[in-house]
C-alpha positions in Angstrom: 96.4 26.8 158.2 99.0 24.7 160.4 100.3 21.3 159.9 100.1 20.6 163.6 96.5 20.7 165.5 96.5 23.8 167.5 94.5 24.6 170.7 92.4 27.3 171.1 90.0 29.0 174.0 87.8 29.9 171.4 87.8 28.8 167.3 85.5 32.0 165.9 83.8 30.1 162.6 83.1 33.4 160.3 84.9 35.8 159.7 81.9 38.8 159.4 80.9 41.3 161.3 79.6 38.6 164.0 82.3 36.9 164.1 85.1 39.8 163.8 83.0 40.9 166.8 82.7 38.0 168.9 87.0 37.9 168.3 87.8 41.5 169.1 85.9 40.9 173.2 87.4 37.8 173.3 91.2 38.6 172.3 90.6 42.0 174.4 89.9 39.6 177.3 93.3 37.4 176.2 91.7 34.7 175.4 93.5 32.7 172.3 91.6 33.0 169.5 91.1 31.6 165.6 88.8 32.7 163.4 88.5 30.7 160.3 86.4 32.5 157.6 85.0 31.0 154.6 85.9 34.5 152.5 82.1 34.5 151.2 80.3 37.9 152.9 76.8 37.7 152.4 76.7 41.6 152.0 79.9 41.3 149.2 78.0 42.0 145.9 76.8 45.8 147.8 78.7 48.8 147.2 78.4 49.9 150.6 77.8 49.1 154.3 74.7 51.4 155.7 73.4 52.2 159.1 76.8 51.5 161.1 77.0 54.4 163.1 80.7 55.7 162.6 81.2 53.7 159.1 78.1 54.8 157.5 78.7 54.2 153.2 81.9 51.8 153.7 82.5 49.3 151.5 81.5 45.6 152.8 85.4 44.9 152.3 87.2 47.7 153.6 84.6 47.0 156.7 86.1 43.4 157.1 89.8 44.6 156.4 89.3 46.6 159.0 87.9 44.7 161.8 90.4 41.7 161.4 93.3 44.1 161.8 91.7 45.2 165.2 91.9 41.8 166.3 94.6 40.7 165.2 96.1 43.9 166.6 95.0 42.0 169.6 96.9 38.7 169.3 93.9 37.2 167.7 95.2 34.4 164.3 92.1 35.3 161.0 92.8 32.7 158.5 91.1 31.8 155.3 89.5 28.5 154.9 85.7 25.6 155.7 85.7 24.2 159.0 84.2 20.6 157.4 83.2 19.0 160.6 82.9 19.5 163.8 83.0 16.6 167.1 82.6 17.3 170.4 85.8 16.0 172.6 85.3 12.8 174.4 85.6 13.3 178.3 88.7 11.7 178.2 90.6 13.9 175.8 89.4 17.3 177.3 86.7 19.5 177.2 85.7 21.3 173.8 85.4 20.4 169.9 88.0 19.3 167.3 87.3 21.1 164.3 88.3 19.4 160.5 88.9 21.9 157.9 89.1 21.6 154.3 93.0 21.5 153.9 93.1 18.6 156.0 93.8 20.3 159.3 92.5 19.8 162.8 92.0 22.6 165.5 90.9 21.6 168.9 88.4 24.8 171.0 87.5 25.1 174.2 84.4 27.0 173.1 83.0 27.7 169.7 81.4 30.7 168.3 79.5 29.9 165.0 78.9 33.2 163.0 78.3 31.7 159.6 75.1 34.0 158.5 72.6 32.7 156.0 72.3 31.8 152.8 69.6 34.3 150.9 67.6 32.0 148.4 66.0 34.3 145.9 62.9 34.0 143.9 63.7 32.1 140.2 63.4 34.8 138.3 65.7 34.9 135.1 68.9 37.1 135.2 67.3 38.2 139.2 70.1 36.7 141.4 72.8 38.2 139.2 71.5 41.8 140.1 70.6 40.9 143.8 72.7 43.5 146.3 72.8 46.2 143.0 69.2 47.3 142.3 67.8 43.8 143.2 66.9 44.8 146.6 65.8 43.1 149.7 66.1 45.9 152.8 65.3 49.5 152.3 67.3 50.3 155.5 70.1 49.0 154.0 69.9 50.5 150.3 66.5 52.7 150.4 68.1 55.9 150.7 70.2 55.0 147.6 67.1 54.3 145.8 65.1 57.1 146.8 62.8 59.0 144.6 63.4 55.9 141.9 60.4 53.6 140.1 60.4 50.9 143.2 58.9 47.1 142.0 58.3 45.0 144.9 58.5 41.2 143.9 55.4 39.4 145.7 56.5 35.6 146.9 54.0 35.6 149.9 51.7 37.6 152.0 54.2 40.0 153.5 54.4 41.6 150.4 52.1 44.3 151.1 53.9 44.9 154.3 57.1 45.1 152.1 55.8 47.4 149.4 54.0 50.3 152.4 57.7 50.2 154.1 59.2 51.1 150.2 56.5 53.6 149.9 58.6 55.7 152.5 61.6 56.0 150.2 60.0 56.6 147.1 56.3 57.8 145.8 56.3 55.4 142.6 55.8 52.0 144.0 54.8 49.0 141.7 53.7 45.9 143.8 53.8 42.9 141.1 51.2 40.0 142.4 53.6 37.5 140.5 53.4 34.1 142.9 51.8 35.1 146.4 48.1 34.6 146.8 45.3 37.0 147.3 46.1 39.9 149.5 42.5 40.2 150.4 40.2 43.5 150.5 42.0 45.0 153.7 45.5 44.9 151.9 44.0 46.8 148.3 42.5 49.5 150.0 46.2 49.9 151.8 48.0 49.7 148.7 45.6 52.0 147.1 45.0 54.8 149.9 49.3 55.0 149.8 49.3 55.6 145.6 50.4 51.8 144.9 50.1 50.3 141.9 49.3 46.8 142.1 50.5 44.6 138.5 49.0 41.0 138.6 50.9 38.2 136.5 54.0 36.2 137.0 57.1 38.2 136.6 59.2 36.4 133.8 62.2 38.0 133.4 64.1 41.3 134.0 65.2 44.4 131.6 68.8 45.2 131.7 70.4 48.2 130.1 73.9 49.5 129.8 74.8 47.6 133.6 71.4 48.8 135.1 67.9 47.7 135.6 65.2 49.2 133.4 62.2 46.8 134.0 60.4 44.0 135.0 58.8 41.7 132.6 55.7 40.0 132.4 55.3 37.8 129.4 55.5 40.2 126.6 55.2 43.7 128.8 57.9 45.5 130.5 56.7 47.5 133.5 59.8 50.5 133.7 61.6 50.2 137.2 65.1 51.1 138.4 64.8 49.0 141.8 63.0 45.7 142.6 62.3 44.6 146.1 62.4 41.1 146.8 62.1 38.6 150.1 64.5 36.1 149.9 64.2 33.1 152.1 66.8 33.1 154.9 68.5 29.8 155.8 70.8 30.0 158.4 74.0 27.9 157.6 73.9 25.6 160.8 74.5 22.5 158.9 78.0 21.8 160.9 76.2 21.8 164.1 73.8 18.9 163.2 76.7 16.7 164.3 76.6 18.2 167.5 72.6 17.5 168.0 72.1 21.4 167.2 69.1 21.7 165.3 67.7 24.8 163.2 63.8 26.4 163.6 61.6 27.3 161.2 61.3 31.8 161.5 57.5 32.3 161.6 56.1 36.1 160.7 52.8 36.7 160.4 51.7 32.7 159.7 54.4 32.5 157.0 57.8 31.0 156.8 60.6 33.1 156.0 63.3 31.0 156.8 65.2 29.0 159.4 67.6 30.1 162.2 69.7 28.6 165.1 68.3 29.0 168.5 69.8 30.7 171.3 69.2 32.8 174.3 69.9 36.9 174.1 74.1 36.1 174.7 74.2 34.0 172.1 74.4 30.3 173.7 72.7 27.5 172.3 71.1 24.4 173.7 74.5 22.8 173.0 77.3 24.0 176.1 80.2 25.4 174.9 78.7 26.5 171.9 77.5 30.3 170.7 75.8 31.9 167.7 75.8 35.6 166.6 74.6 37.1 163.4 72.4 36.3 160.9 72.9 32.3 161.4 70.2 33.0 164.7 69.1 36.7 164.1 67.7 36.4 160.5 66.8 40.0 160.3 70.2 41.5 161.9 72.2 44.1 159.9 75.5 44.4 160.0 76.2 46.7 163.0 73.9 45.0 165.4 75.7 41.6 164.2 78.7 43.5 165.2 76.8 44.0 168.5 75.7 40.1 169.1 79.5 38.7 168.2 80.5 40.9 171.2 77.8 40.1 173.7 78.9 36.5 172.8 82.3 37.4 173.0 81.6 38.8 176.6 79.6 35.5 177.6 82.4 33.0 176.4 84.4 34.5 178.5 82.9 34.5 181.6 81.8 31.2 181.3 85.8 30.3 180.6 86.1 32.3 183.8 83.5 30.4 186.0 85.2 27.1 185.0 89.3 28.6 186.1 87.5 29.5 189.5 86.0 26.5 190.3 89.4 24.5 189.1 91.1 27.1 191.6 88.7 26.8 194.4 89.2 22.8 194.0 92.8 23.1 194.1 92.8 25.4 197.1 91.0 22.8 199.1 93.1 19.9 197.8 96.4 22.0 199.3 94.9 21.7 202.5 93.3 25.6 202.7 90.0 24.0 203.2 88.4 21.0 204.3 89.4 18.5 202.1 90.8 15.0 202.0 93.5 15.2 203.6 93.2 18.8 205.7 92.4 19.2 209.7 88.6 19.4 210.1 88.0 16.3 207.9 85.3 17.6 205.5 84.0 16.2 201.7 86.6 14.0 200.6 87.9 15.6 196.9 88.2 12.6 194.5 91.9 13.4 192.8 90.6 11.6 189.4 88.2 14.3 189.4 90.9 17.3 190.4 93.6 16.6 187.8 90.9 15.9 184.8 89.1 19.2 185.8 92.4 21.0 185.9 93.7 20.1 182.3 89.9 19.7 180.7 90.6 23.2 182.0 93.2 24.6 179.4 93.6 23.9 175.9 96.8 22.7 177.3 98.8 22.8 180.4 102.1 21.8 180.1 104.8 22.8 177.1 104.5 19.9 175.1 108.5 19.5 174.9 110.1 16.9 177.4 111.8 17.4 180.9 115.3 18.8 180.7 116.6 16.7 183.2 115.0 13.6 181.5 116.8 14.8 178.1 120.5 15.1 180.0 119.8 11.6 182.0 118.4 9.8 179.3 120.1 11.2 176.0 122.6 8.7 176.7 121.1 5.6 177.6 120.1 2.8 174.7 116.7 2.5 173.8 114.5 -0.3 175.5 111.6 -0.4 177.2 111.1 2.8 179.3 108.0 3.1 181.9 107.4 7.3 182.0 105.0 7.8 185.6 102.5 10.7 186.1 102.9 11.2 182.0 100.1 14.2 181.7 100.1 15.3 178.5 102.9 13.1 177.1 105.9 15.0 176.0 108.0 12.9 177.7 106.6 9.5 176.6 106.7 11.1 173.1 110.2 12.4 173.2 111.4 8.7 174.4 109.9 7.0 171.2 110.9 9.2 168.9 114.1 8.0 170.7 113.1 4.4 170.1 112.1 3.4 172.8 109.2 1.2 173.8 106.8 3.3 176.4 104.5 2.8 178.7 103.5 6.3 179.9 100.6 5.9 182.9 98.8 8.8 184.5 95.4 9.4 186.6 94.1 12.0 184.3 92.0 10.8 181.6 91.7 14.1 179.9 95.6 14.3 180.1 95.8 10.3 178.2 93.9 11.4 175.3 95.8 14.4 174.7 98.8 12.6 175.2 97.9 10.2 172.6 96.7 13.0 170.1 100.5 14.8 170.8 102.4 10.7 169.7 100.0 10.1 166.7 100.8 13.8 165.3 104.8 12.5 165.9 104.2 9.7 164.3 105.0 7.6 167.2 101.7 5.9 168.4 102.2 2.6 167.8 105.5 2.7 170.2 103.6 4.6 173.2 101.2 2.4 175.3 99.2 4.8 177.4 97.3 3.5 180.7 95.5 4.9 183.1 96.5 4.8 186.6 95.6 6.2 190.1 98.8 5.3 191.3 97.5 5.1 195.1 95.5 2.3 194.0 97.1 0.6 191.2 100.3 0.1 189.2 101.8 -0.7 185.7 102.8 -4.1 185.5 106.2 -5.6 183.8 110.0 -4.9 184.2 111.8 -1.7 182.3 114.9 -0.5 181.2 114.1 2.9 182.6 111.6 4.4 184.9 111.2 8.0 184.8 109.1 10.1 187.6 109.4 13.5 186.5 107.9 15.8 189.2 106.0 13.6 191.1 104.6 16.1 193.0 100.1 16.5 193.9 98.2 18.3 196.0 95.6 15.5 198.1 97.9 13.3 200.3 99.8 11.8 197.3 101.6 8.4 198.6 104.7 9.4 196.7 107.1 7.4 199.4 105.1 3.8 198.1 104.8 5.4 194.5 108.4 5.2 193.8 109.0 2.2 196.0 106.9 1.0 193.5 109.0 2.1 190.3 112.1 0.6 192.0 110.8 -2.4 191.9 110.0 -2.1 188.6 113.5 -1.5 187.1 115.4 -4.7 184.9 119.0 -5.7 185.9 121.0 -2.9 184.1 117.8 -0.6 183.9 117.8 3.0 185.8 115.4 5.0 187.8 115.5 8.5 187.2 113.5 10.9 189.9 113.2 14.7 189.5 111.5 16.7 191.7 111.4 20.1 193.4 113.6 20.7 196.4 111.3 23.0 198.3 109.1 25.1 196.9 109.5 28.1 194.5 111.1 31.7 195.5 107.9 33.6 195.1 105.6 31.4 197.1 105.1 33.2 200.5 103.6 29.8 201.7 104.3 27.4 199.4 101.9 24.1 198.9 100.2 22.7 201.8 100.2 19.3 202.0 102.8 18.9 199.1 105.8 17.0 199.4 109.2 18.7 198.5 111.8 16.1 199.6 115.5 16.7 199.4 117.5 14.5 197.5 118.7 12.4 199.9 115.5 12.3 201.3 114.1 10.8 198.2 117.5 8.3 198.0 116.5 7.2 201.5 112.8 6.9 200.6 113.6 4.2 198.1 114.9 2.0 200.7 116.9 0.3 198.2 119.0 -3.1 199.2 122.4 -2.8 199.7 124.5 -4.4 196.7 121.5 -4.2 194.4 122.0 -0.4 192.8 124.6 1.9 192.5 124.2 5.7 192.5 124.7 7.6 189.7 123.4 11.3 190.6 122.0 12.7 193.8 122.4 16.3 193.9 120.3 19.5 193.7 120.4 21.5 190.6 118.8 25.2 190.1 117.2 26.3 187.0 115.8 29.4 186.4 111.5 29.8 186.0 109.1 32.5 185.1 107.6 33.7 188.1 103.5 35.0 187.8 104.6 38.7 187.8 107.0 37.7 184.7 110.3 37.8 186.3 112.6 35.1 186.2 114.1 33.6 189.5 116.1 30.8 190.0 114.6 27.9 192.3 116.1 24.5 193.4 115.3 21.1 191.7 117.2 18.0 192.7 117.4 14.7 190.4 118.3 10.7 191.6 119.6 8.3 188.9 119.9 5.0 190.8 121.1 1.9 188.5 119.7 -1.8 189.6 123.0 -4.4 189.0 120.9 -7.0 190.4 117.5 -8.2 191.8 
């Protein structure tokens, strides 16, 4: 795993057939994807993998070997290790789960997909779970053929016994049904047993016989009853006990009045009661082989993805009315007003992460030089300026309207070990405004869609400079190359336009830069293209 917390559209816990699955539809769909697998198949101890139509008699690990090189083929990232816990995000910090894993690692995901199986808890038999998956048996469709023609004992825990010993029947004609815990079968049930040639054995089952690596018998107190096979029926319990700390609980499987076991709920694509989170395999299908698991980690696969999908197009129709392209708060027509709190946390809540992470270049060439002090970083988002500047030394104040943005900011400075010089404050800068004096004030790209009052927004951060501190503005200078129309409603001032917007008294400052710039930008189709930026760096000499 990675030192640093990594973000993810979807963290794949299992690494199975469910879970390879639910990776290879998702990665397909280029979607980021981790899948963290525990390394403990439930299937491991069988020599084979049956009834998977095109890999019919592979071995369990060969299987798994293959399927995480198909998605990681796909730009998918397997690794071995325990998720530990899992939290659901606060509002504030974005929208998914932070996972804790057992080398003392985070991973943040958008959306989860928990393929963790069950846990088969056999009957206490001596020297039975050692043999379970060999000729300790619990699914003829998965080993009957194997086993045909062979003395069959089925193991009787409770009443579906009888069930279990007819299906055995069809693979072999010498079928031993031992009574050993499960009540009376009734009058019905004999005449089954005996109209389909199968012996019925009362008496607890004490032990097995072993010889040279096989099995050679059942025993019951001091008799052996010959068999080569013995059918059991575990009890499934799905391994679910990570999502308790999400409010996910597990049901109780019901057949026939009795319990087999528990399981996760969910509808047919996987999704639980819990949003954002999906099951597939055996932890919610307890009776699922391994190519129908296969079948579920793709369906979910399929429904994470659309559901990512919904979310991008209602962030994209938002942002198409806050341009101006529709009724909105600011557009012709008047219309429902589009709270901008709301925009910016749906647009980063959004994305595992929006921005780079590293700082602004033209902050880094302005700022490299200047002593650190106390430093006021506006419209922060995600905080890799604010972070850059402390590790700098500098004491920050970074402010921004986007709570979703603050908490990942403050996640990015504790990782740098920088925290505890970064005070982070939320701010709808049309409304309200950082108090206190600074040595620098940066506006990096001060740019929003939604009638942003950027003229009285950096009137603002003038004010707010020291004696001796600077202001340092970047913004775009039109907009970029491949936009046919550009940003409705979006300001793109020149850079004297922005020098004149500061309305800044004569005597008091003394200009250090005012010029455009161009820098060169990936364009949507992948090309690169040059566009125009333009930067101010004003110095205050005295109030």
């Amino acid at each position: 795993m990675r030192e640093r917390t990594e973000h993810y559209d979807t963290v794949v816990i299992g690494g199975g057939a469910a879970g390879l699955g639910g990776a290879l539809a998702l990665a397909r769909a280029r979607r980021s994807v981790l899948v963290i697998d525990g390394g403990e198949p439930r299937n491991a101890p069988a020599a084979h993998v049956h009834t998977y139509l095109g890999r019919e008699g592979t071995p369990p690990a060969e299987l798994l070997a293959l399927g995480r090189a198909e998605v990681e083929s796909y730009g998918a990232t397997v690794v071995t290790g325990n998720v530990t816990a899992v939290r659901r995000l606060p509002a504030r910090e974005g929208d998914g789960f932070l996972l804790a894993c057992e080398d003392g690692t985070e991973v943040v995901a958008r959306r989860l997909l928990v393929a963790t199986g069950l846990v088969d808890e056999k009957p206490d038999v001596p020297g039975l779970a050692e043999r379970f998956g060999q000729d300790v048996l619990h699914c003829p469709y998965c080993h009957g053929w194997e086993v045909r023609d062979t003395p069959v004992g089925v193991l009787a825990t409770g009443p579906l016994a009888v069930h279990q010993a007819l299906l055995w029947r069809q693979w072999s004609d010498d079928v031993t049904l031992f009574t050993h815990t499960a009540a009376d079968f009734g009058d019905e049930a004999y005449e089954q047993l005996a109209a389909c040639g199968i012996t019925v054995v009362d008496g607890e089952v004490t032990g097995l016989e072993v010889t040279d690596g096989r099995l050679t018998g059942v025993r019951l107190g001091d008799r052996v009853v010959p068999r080569a096979t013995l059918a059991v029926a575990p009890r499934f319990t799905a391994r679910s006990a990570l999502l308790t700390g999400l409010g996910l609980k597990s049901a109780e499987q019901v057949v026939a009045g009795h319990v087999v076991g528990t399981y996760v709920p969910s509808d047919a694509t996987g999704a639980t009661d819990v949003p954002g989170v999906w099951v597939a395999g055996n932890v919610t299908s307890l009776a699922e082989q391994v190519i129908g698991a296969a079948a579920a980690g793709v369906r979910a696969g399929a429904a994470i993805n659309a559901d990512l999908v919904a979310v991008r197009t209602s962030q994209a129709v938002a942002a198409r009315r806050a341009a101006g392209t529709h009724p909105g708060p600011h557009a012709p027509g008047g219309g429902e007003a589009l709270d901008m709190r709301e925009f910016w946390d749906e647009r980063y809540a959004g994305s595992g992460r929006v921005w780079s992470g590293e700082p602004n270049a033209e902050l880094v060439r302005e700022a490299g030089d200047l002593p650190p002090g106390r430093a006021l970083d506006l419209a922060c988002g995600e905080g890799g300026d604010a972070v850059w500047l402390a590790g700098r030394g500098w004491h920050v104040t970074a402010a921004d309207i986007s709570r979703v943005a603050l908490g990942r900011a403050a996640e990015h400075a504790a990782r740098a070990g920088v925290g505890d010089l970064i005070d982070w404050q939320w701010h709808d800068l049309a409304d309200t405004f950082p108090e206190g004096e600074y040595d620098l004030v940066s506006a990096q790209f001060l740019h929003s869609t939604g009638g942003l009052p950027r003229e009285d927004i950096l009137r603002s951060a003038a004010a707010a400079v020291a004696p001796g501190g600077v202001l340092l503005v970047t913004g775009h200078s039109g907009g970029a190359p491949w936009e046919e129309h550009g940003h409705p409603g979006v300001v793109l001032p020149t850079p004297a336009e922005v020098l004149a917007e500061l309305r800044l008294a004569d005597g008091a400052w003394s200009v250090e830069r005012c010029e455009d710039h161009e820098r060169l930008q990936t364009a949507p189709d992948g090309t690169r293209m040059a566009r125009t930026d333009n930067t101010v760096r004003v110095r205050r000499v005295t109030k």
